[in-house]
PDB file with one MODEL, atoms N, CA, C and O in Angstrom:
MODEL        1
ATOM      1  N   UNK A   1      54.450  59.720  93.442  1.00  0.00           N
ATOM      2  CA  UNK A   1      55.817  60.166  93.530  1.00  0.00           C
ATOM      3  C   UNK A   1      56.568  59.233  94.467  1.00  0.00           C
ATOM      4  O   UNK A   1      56.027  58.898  95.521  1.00  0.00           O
ATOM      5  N   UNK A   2      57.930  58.739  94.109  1.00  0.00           N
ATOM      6  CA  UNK A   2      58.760  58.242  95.067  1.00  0.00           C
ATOM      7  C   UNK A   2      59.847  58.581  94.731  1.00  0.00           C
ATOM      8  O   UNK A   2      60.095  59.230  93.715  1.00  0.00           O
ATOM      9  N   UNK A   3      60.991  58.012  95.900  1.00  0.00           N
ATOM     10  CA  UNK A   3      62.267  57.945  95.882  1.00  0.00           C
ATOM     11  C   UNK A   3      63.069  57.224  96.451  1.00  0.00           C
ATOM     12  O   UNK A   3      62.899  56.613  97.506  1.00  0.00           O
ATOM     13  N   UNK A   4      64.515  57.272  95.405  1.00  0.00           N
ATOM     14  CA  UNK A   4      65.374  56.170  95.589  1.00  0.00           C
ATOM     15  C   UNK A   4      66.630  57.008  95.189  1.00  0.00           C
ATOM     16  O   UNK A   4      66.872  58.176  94.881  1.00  0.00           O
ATOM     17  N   UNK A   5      67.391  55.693  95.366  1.00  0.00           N
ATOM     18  CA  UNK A   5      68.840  56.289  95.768  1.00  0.00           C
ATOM     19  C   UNK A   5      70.003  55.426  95.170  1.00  0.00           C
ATOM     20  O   UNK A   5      69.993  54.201  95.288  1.00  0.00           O
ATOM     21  N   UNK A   6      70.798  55.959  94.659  1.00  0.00           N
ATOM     22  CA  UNK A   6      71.632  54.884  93.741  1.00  0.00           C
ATOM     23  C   UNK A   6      73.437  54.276  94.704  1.00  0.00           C
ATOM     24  O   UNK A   6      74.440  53.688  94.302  1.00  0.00           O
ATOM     25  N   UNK A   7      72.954  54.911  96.213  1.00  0.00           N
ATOM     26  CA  UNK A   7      74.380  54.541  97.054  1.00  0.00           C
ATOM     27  C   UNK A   7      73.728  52.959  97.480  1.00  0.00           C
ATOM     28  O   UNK A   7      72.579  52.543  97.333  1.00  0.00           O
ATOM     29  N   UNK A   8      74.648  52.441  97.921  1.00  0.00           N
ATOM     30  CA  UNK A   8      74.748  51.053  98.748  1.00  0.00           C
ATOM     31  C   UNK A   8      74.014  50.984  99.451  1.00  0.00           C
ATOM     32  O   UNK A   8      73.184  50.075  99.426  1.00  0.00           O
ATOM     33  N   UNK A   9      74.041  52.376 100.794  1.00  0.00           N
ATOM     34  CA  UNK A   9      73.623  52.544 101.919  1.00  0.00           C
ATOM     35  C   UNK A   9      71.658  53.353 101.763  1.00  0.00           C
ATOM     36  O   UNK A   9      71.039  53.623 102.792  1.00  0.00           O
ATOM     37  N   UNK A  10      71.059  53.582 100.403  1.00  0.00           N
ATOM     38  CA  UNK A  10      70.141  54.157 100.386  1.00  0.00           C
ATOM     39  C   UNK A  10      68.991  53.092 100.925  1.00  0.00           C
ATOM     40  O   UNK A  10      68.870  51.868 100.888  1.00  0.00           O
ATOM     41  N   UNK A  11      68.366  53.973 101.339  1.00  0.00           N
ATOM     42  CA  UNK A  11      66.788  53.219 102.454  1.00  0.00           C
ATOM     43  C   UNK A  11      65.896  52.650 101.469  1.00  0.00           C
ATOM     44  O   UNK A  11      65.101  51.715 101.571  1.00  0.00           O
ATOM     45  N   UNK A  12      66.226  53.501 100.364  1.00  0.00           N
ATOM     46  CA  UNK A  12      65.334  53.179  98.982  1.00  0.00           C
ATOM     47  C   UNK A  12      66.179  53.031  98.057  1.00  0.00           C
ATOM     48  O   UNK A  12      66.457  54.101  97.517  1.00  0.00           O
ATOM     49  N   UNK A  13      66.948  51.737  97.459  1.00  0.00           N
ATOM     50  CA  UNK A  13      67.390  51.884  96.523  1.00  0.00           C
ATOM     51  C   UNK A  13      66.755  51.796  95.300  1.00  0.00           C
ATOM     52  O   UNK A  13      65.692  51.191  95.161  1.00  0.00           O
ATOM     53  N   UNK A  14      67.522  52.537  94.119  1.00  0.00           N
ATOM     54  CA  UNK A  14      66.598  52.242  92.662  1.00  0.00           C
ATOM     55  C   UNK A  14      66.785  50.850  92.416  1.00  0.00           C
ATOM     56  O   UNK A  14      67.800  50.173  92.577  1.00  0.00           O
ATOM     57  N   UNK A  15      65.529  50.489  91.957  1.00  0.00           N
ATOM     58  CA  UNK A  15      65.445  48.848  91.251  1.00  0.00           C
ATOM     59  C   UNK A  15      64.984  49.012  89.825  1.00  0.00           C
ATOM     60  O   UNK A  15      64.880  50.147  89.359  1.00  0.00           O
ATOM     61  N   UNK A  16      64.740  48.087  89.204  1.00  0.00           N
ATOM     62  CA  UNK A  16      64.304  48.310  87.780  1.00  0.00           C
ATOM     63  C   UNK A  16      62.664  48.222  87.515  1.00  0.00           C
ATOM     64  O   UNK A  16      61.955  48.358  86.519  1.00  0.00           O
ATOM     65  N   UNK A  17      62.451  47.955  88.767  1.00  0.00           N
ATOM     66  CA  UNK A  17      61.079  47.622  89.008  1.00  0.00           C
ATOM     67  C   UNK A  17      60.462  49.252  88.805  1.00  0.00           C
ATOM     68  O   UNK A  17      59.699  49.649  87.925  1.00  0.00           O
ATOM     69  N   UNK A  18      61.108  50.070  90.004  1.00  0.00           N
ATOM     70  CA  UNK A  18      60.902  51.387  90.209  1.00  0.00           C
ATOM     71  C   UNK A  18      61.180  52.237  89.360  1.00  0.00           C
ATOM     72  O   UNK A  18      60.501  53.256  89.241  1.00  0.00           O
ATOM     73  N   UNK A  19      62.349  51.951  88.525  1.00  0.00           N
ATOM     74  CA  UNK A  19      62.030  52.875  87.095  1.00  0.00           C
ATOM     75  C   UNK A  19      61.262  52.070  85.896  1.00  0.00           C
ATOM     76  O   UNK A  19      61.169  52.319  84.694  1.00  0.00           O
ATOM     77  N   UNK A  20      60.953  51.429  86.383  1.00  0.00           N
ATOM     78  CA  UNK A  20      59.522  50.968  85.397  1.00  0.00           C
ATOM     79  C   UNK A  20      58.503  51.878  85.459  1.00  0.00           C
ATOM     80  O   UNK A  20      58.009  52.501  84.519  1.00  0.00           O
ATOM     81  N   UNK A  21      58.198  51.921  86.694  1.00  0.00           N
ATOM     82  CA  UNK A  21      57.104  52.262  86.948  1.00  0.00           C
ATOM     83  C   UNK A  21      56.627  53.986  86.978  1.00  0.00           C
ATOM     84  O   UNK A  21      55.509  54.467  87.161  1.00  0.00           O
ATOM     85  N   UNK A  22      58.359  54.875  86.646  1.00  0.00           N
ATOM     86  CA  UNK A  22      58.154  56.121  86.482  1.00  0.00           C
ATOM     87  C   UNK A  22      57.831  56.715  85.154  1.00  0.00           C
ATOM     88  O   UNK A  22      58.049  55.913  84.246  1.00  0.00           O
ATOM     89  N   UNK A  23      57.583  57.351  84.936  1.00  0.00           N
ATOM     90  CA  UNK A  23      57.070  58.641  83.857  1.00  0.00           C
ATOM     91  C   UNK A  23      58.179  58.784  83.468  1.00  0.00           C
ATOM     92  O   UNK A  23      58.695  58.368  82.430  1.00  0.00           O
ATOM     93  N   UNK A  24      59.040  60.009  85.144  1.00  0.00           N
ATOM     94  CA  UNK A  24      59.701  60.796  84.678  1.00  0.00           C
ATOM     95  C   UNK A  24      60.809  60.768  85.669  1.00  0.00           C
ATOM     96  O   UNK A  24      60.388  59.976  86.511  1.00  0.00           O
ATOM     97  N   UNK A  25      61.924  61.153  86.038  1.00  0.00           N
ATOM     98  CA  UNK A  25      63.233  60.167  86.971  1.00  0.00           C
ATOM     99  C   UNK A  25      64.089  61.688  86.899  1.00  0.00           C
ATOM    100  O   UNK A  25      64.713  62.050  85.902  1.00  0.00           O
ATOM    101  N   UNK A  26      64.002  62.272  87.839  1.00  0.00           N
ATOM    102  CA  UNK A  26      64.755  63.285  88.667  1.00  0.00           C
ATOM    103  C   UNK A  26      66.494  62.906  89.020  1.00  0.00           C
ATOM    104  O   UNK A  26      66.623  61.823  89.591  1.00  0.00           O
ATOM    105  N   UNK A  27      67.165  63.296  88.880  1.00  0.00           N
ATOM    106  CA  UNK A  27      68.470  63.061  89.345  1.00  0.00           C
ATOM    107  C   UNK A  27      69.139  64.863  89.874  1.00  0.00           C
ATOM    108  O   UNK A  27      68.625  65.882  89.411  1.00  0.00           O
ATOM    109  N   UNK A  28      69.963  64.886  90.577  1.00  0.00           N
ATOM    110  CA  UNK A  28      70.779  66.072  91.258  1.00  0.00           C
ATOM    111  C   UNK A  28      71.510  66.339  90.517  1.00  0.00           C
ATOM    112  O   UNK A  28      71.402  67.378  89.867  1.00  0.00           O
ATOM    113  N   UNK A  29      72.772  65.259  90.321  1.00  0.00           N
ATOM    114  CA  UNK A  29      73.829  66.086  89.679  1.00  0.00           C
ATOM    115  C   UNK A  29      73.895  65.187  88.150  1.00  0.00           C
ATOM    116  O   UNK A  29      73.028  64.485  87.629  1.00  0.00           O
ATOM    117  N   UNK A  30      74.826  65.413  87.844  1.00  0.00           N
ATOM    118  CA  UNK A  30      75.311  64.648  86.043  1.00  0.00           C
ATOM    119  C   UNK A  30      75.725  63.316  86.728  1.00  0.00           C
ATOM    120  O   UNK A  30      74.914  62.391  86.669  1.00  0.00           O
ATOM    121  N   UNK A  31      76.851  63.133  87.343  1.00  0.00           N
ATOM    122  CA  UNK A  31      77.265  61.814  87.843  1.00  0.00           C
ATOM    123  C   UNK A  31      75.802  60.730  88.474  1.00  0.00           C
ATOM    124  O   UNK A  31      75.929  59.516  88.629  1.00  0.00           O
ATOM    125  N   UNK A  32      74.996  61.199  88.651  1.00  0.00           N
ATOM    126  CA  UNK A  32      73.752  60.708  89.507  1.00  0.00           C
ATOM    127  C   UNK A  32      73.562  60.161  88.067  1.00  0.00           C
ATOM    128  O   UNK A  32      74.140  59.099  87.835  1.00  0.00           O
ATOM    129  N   UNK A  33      72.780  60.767  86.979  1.00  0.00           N
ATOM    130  CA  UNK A  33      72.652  60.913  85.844  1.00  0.00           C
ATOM    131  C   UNK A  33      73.726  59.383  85.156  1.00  0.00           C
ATOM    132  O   UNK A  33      73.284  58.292  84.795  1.00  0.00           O
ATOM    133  N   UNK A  34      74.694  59.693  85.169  1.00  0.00           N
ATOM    134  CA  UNK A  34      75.688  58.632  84.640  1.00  0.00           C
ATOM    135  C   UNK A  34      75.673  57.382  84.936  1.00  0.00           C
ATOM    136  O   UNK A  34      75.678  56.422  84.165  1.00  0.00           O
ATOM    137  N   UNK A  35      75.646  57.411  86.664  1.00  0.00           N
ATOM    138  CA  UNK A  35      75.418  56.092  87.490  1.00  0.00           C
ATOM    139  C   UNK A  35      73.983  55.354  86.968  1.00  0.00           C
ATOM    140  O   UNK A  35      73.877  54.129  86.907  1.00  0.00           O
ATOM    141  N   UNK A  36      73.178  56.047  86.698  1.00  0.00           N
ATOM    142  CA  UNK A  36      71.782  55.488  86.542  1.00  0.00           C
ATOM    143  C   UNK A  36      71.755  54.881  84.926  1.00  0.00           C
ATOM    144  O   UNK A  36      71.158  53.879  84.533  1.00  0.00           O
ATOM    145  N   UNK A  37      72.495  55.712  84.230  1.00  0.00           N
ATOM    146  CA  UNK A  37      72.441  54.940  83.215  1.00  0.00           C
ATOM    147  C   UNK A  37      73.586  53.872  83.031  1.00  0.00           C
ATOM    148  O   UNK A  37      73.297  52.902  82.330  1.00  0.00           O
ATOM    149  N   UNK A  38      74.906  53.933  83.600  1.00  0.00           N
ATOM    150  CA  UNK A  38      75.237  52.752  83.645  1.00  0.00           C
ATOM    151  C   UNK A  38      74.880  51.692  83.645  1.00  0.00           C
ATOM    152  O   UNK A  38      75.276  50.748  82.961  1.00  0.00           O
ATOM    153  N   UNK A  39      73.874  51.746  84.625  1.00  0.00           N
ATOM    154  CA  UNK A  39      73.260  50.589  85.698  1.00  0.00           C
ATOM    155  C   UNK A  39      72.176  50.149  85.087  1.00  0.00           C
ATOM    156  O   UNK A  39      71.714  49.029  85.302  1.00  0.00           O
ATOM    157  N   UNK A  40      71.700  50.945  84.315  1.00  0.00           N
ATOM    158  CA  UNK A  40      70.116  50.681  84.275  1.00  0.00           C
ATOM    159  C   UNK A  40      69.695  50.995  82.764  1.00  0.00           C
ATOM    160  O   UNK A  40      68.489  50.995  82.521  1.00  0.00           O
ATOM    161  N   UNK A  41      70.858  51.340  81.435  1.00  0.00           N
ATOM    162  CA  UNK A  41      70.233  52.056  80.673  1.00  0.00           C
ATOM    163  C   UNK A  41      68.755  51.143  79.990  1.00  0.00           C
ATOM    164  O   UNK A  41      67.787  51.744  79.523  1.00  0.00           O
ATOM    165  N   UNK A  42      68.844  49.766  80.055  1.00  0.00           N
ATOM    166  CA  UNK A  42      68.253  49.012  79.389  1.00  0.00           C
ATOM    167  C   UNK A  42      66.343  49.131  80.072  1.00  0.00           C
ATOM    168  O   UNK A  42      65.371  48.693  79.457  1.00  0.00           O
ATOM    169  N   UNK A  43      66.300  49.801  81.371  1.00  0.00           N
ATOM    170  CA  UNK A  43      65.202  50.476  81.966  1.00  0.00           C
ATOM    171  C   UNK A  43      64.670  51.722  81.757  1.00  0.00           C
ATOM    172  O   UNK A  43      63.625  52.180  82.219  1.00  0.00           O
ATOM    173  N   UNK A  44      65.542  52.285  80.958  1.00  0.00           N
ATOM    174  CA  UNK A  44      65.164  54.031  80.837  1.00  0.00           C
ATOM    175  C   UNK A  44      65.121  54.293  79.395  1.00  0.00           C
ATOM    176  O   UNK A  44      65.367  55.402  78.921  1.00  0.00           O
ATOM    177  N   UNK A  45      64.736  53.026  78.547  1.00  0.00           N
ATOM    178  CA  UNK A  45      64.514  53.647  77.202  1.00  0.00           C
ATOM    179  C   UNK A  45      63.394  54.315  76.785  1.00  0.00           C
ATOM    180  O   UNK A  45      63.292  54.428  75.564  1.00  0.00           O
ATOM    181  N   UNK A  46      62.262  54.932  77.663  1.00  0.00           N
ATOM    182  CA  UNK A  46      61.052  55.254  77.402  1.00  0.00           C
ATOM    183  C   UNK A  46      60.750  56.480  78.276  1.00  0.00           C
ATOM    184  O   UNK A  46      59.966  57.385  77.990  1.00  0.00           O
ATOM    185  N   UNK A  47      61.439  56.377  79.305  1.00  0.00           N
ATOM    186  CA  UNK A  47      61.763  57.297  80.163  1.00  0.00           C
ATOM    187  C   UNK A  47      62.425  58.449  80.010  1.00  0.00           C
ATOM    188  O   UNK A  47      63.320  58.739  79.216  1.00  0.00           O
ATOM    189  N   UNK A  48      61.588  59.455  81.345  1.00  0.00           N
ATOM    190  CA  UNK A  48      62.198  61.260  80.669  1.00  0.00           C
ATOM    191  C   UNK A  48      63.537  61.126  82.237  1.00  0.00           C
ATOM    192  O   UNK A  48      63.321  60.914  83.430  1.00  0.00           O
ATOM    193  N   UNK A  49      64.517  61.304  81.672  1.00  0.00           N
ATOM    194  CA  UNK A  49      65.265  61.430  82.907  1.00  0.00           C
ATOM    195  C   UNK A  49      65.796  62.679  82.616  1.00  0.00           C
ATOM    196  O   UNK A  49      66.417  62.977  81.596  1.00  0.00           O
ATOM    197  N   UNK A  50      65.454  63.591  83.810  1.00  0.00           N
ATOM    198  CA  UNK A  50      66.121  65.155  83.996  1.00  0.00           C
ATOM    199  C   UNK A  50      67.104  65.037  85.243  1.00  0.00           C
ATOM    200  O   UNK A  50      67.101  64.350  86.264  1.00  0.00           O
ATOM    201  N   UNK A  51      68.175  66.276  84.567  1.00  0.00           N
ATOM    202  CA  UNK A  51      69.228  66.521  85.899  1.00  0.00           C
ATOM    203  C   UNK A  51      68.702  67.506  85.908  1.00  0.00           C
ATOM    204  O   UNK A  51      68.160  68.022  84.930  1.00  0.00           O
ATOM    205  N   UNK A  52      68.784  68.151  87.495  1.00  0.00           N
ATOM    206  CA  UNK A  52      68.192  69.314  88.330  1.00  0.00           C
ATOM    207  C   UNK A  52      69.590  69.936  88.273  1.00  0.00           C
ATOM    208  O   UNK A  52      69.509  71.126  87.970  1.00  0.00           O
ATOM    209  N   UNK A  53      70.956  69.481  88.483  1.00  0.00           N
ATOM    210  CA  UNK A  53      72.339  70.261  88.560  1.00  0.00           C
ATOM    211  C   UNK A  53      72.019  70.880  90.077  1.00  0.00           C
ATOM    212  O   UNK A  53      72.358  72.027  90.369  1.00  0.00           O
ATOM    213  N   UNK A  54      71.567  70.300  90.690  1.00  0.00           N
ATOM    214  CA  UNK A  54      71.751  70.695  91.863  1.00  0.00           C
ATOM    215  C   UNK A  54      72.797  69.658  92.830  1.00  0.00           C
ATOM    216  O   UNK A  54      72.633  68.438  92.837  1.00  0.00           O
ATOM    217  N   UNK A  55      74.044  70.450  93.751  1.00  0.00           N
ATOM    218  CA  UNK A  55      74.963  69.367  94.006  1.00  0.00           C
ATOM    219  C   UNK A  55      73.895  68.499  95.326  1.00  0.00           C
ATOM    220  O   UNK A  55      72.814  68.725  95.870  1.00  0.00           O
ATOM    221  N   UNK A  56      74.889  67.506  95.390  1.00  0.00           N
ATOM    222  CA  UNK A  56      74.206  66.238  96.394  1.00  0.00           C
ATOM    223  C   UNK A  56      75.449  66.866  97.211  1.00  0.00           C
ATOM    224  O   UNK A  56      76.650  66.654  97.042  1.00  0.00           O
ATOM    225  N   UNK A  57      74.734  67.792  98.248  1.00  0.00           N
ATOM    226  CA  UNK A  57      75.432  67.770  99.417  1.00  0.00           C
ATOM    227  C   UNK A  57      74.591  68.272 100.668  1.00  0.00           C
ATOM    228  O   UNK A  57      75.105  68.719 101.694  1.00  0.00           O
ATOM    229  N   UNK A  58      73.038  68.116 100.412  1.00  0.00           N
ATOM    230  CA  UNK A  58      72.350  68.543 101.381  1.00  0.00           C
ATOM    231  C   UNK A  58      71.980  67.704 102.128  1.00  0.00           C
ATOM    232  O   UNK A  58      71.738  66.681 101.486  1.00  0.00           O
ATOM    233  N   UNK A  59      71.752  67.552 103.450  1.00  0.00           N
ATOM    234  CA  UNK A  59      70.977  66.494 103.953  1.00  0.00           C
ATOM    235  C   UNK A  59      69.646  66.650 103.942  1.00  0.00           C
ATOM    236  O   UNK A  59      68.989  67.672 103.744  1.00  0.00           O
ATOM    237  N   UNK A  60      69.233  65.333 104.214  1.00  0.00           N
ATOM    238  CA  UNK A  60      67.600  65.630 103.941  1.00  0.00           C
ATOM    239  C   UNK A  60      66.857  66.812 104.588  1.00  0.00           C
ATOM    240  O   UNK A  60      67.255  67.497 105.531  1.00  0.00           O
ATOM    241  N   UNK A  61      65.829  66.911 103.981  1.00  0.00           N
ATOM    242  CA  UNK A  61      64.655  67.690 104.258  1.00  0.00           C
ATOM    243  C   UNK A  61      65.601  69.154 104.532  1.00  0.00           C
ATOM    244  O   UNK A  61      64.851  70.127 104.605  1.00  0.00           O
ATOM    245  N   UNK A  62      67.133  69.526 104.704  1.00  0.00           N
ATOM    246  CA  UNK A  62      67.696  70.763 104.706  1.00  0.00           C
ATOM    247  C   UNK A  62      66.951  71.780 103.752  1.00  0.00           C
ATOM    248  O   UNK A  62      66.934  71.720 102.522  1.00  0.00           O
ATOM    249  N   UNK A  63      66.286  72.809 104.624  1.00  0.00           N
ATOM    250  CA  UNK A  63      65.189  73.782 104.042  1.00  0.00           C
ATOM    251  C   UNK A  63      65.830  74.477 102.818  1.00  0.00           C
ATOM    252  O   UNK A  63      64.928  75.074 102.231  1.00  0.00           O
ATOM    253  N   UNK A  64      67.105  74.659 102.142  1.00  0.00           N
ATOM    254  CA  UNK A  64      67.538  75.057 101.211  1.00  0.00           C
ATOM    255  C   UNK A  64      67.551  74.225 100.362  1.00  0.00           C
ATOM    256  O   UNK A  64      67.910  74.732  99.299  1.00  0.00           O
ATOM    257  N   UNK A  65      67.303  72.993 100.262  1.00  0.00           N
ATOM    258  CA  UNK A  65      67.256  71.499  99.138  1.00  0.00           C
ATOM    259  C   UNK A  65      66.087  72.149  98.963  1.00  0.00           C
ATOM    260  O   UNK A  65      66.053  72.975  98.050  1.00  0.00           O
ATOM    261  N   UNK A  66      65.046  71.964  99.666  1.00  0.00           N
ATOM    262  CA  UNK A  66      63.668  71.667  99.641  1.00  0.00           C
ATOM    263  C   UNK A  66      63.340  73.302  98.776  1.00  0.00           C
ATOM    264  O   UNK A  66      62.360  73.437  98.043  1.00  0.00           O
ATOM    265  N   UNK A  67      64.011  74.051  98.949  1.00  0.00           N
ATOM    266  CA  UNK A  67      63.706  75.943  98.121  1.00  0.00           C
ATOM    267  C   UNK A  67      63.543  75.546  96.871  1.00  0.00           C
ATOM    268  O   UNK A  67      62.590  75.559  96.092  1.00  0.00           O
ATOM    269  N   UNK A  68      65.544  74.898  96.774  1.00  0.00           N
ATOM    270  CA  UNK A  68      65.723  74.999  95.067  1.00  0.00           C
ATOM    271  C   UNK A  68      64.435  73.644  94.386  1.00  0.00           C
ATOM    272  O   UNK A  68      63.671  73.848  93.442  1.00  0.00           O
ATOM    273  N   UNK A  69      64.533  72.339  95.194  1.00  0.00           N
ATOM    274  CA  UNK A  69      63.884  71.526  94.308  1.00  0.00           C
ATOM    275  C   UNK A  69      62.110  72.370  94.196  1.00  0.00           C
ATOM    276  O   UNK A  69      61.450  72.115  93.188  1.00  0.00           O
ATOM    277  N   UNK A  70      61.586  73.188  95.129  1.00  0.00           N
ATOM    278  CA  UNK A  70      60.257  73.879  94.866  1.00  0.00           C
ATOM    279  C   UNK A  70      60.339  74.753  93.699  1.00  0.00           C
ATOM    280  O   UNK A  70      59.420  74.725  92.880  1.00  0.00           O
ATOM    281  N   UNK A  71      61.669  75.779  93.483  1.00  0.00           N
ATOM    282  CA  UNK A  71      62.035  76.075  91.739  1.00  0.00           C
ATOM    283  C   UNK A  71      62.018  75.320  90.866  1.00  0.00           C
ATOM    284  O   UNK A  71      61.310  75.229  89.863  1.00  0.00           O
ATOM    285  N   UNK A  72      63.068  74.579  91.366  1.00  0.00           N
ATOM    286  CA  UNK A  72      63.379  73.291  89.632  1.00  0.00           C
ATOM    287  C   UNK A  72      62.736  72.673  89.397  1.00  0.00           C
ATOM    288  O   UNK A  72      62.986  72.476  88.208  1.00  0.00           O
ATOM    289  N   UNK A  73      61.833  72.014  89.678  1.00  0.00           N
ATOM    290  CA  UNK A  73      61.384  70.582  89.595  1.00  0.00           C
ATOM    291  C   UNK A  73      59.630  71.095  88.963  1.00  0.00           C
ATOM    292  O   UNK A  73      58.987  70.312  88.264  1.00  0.00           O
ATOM    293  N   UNK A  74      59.197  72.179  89.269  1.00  0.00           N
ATOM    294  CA  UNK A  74      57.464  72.225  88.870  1.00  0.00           C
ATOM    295  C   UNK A  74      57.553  73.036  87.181  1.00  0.00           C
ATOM    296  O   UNK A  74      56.649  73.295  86.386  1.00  0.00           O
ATOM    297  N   UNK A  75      58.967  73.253  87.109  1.00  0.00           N
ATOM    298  CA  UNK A  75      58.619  73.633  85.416  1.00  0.00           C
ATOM    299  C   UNK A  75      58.462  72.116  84.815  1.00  0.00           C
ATOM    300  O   UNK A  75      57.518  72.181  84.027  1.00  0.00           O
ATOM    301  N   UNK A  76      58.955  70.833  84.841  1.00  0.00           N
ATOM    302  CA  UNK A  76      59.309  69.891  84.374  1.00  0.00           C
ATOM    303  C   UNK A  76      58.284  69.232  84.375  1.00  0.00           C
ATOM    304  O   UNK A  76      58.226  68.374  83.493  1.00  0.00           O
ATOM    305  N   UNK A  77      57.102  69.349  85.317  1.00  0.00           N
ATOM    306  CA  UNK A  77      55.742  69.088  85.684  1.00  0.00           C
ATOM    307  C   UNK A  77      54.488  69.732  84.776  1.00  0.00           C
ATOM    308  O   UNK A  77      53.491  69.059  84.517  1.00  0.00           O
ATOM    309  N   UNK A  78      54.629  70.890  84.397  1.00  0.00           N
ATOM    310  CA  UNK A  78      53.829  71.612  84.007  1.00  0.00           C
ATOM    311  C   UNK A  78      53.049  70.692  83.435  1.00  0.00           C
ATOM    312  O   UNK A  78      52.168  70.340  84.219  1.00  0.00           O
ATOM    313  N   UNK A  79      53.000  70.185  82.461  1.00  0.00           N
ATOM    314  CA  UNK A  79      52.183  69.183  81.404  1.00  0.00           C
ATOM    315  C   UNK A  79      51.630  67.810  82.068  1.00  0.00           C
ATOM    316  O   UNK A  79      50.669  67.176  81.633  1.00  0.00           O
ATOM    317  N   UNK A  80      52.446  67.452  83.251  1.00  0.00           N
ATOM    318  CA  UNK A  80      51.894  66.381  84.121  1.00  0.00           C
ATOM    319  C   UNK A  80      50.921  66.212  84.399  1.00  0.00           C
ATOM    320  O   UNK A  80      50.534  67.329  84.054  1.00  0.00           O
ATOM    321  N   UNK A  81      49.477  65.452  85.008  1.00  0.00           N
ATOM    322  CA  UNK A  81      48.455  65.234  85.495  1.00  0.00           C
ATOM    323  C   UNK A  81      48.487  63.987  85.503  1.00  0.00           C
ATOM    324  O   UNK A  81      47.540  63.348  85.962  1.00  0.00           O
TER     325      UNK A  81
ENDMDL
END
């Protein structure tokens, strides 16, 4: 599992390298979603990209991010190993 970030200022930004190398590509909101394929659709033709619709306004590790993504995110997994 990793992560990246599609602002200027992210510690991890997405590269094409890094969605190479995913399965499956998590995004928050629709615009997250949009930006990534702008940028990148020619990387994500094989790729499962899900929006969670959760807004980007939490800061990290904020124990209410971390609730909803422990809901959303392990149905999308189920079949994973």
């Amino acid at each position: 599992m990793a992560s990246a970030g599609l602002a200027a200022d992210a510690v991890v930004p997405v590269t094409p390298e890094l969605l190479q190398w995913a399965d499956t590509i998590f995004v928050m909101e629709k615009s997250h979603r949009n930006r990534l394929l702008k940028r990148y659709k020619s990387h994500l033709k094989s790729r499962r990209l899900i929006c969670l619709n959760i807004p980007d306004e939490y800061e990290f590790m904020d124990p209410v991010l971390v609730r909803l993504l422990e809901v959303k995110v392990p149905r999308y997994l189920a079949n994973v190993r």
